[in-house]
LUMLO-562095 format. One record per residue (C-alpha): residue in one letter; x, y, z. Coordinates in steps of 0.1 Angstrom, whole numbers, padded with zeros to 4 digits. Example, Ala and Ser with C-alpha at 12.3 -4.5 7.8 and 13.67 -1.06 7.14 Angstrom:
// LUMLO-562095
R   residuo       x       y       z
R         A    0123   -0045    0078
R         S    0137   -0011    0071
// end
This chain:
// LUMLO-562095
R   residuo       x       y       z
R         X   -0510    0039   -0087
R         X   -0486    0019   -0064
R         X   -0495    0013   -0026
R         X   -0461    0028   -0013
R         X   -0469    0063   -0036
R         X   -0480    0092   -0020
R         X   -0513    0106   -0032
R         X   -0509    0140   -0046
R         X   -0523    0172   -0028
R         X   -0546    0194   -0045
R         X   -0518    0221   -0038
R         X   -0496    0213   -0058
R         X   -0488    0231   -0089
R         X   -0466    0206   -0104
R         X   -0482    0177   -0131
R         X   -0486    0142   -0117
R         X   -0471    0114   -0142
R         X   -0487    0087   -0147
R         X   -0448    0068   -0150
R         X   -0427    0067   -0125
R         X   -0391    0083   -0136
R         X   -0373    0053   -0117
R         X   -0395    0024   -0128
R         X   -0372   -0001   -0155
R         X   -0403    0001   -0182
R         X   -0391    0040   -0185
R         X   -0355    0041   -0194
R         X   -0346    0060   -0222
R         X   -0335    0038   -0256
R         X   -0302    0055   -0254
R         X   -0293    0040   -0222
R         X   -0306    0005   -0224
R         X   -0286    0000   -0257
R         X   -0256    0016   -0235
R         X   -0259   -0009   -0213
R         X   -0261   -0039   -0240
R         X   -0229   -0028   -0252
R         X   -0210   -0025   -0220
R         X   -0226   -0056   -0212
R         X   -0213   -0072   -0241
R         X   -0175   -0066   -0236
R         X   -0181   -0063   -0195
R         X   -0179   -0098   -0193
R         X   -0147   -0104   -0215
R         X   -0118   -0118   -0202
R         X   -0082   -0105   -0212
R         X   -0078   -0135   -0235
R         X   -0106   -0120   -0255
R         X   -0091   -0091   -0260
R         X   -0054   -0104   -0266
R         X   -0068   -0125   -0294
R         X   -0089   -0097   -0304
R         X   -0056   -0075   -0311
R         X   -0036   -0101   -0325
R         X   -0068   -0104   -0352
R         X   -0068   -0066   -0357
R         X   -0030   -0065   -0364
R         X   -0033   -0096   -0389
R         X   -0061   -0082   -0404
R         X   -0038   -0047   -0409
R         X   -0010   -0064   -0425
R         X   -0034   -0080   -0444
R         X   -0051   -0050   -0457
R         X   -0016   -0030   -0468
R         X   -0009   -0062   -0485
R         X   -0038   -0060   -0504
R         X   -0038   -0020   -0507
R         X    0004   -0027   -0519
R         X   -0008   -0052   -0545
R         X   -0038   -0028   -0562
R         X   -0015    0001   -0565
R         X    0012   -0019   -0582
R         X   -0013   -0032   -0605
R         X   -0027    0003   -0609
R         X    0008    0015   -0618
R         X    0015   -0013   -0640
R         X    0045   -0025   -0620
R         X    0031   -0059   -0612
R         X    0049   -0077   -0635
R         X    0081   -0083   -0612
R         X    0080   -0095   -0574
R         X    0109   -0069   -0569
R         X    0083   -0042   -0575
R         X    0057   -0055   -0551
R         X    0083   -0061   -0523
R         X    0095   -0018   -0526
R         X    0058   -0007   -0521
R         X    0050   -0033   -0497
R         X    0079   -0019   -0480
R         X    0067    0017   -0487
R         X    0037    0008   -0470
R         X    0051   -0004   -0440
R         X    0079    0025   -0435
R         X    0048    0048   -0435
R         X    0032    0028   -0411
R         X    0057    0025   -0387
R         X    0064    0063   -0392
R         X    0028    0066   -0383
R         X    0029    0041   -0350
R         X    0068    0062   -0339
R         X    0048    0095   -0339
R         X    0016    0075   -0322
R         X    0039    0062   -0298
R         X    0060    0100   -0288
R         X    0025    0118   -0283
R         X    0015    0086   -0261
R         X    0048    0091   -0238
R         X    0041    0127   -0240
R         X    0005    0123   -0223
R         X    0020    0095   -0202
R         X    0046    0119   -0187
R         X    0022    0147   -0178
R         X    0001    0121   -0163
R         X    0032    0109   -0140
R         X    0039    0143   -0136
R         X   -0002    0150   -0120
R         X    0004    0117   -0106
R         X    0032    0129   -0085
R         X    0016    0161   -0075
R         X   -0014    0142   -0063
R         X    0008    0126   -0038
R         X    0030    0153   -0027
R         X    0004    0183   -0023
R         X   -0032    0160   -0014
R         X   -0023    0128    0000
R         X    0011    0137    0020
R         X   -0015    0163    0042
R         X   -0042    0134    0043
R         X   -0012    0111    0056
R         X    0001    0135    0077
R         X   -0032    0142    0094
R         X   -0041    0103    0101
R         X   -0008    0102    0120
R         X   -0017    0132    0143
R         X   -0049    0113    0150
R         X   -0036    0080    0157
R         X   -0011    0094    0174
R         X   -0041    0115    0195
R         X   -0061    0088    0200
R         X   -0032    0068    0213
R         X   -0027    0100    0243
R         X   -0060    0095    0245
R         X   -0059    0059    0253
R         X   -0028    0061    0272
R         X   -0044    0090    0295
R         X   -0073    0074    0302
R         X   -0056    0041    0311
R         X   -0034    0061    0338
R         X   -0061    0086    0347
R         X   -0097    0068    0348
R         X   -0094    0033    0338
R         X   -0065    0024    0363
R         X   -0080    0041    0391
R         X   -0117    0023    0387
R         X   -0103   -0010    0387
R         X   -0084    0000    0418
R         X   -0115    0010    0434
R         X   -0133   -0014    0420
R         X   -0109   -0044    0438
R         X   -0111   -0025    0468
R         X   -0148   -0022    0470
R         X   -0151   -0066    0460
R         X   -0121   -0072    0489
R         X   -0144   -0051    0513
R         X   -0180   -0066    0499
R         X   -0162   -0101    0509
R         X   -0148   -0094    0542
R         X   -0178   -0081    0551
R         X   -0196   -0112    0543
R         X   -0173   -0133    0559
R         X   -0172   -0113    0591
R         X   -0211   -0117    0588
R         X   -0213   -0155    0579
R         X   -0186   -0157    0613
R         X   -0211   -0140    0636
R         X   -0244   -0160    0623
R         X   -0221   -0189    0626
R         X   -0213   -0176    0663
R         X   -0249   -0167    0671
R         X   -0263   -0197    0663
R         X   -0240   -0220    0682
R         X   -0246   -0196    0714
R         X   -0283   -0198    0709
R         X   -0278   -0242    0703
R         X   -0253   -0241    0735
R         X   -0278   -0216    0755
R         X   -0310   -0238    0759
R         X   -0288   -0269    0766
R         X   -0270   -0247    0800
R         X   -0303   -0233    0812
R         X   -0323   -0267    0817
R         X   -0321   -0278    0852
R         X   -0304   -0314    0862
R         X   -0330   -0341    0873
R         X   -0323   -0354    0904
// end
């Protein structure tokens, strides 16, 4: 058992495991080949997947060419190119048929999404919007009161009490400065003339 476990009381009820859920040696097979996949196309760049569909629609065309080609021969109508070219043809105007409906049902889902998309913004993030302008606008009173009201004032005082603090030295330095040129002058008046 790891150092950084706890050791399990004798009260509890619930089974110790010997694994630890969270360890790496304990994920589930379902997951790790989850993740090989994802990493596998994760790291794709959009070239990849440009070239990838431009291979996928060759491959189509290539595959109703093919399908065209066994059902004329099935049908015994091989024997002119005329033939071919009409259920080539065929092929495709069932195809695109298929790809027009494709495309309707997938402006149909991307209207409604554009249509939650819109009420998104007018009924969640308008109020969310809305409220971060109160605030700012809060905290800028805020700001502007406490400039006028405390911060304004301090630094008043404060100037006041550092003009006073120096004045007061000054007017202190002046009267050690006097004091000691009375007490140098004082000693040189009281000694007595020779004669």
């Amino acid at each position: 058992m790891p150092d950084n476990q706890p050791m399990p009381s004798k009260n509890d009820s619930t089974p110790v495991d010997d694994k630890d859920k969270s360890s790496p040696t304990s994920v589930p097979v379902s997951e790790e080949s989850g993740g090989r996949f994802s990493k596998l196309f994760k790291d794709r760049g959009w070239q990849f997947y440009v070239i990838g569909g431009i291979g996928g629609v060759i491959a189509i065309l290539l595959l109703i060419l093919i399908v065209a080609i066994l059902i004329g021969w099935i049908a015994g109508k091989t024997s002119d190119t005329a033939s071919v070219v009409a259920i080539v043809r065929d092929l495709f105007i069932i195809l695109l048929t298929l790809e027009g409906i494709l495309i309707g049902v997938a402006l149909i889902v991307l209207i409604v999404q554009l249509a939650n998309l819109v009420n998104i913004l007018q009924n969640e993030i308008q109020p969310i919007v809305d409220s971060a302008q109160e605030a700012v606008s809060t905290v800028k009173g805020t700001a502007e009161f406490m400039s006028k009201n405390v911060t304004t004032p301090a630094i008043k005082a404060s100037s006041y009490i550092a003009g006073a603090r120096a004045l007061l030295r000054e007017v202190s330095g002046i009267n050690r400065a006097t004091k000691a040129s009375q007490k140098a002058a004082a000693p040189s008046e009281s000694e007595p003339t020779p004669k």
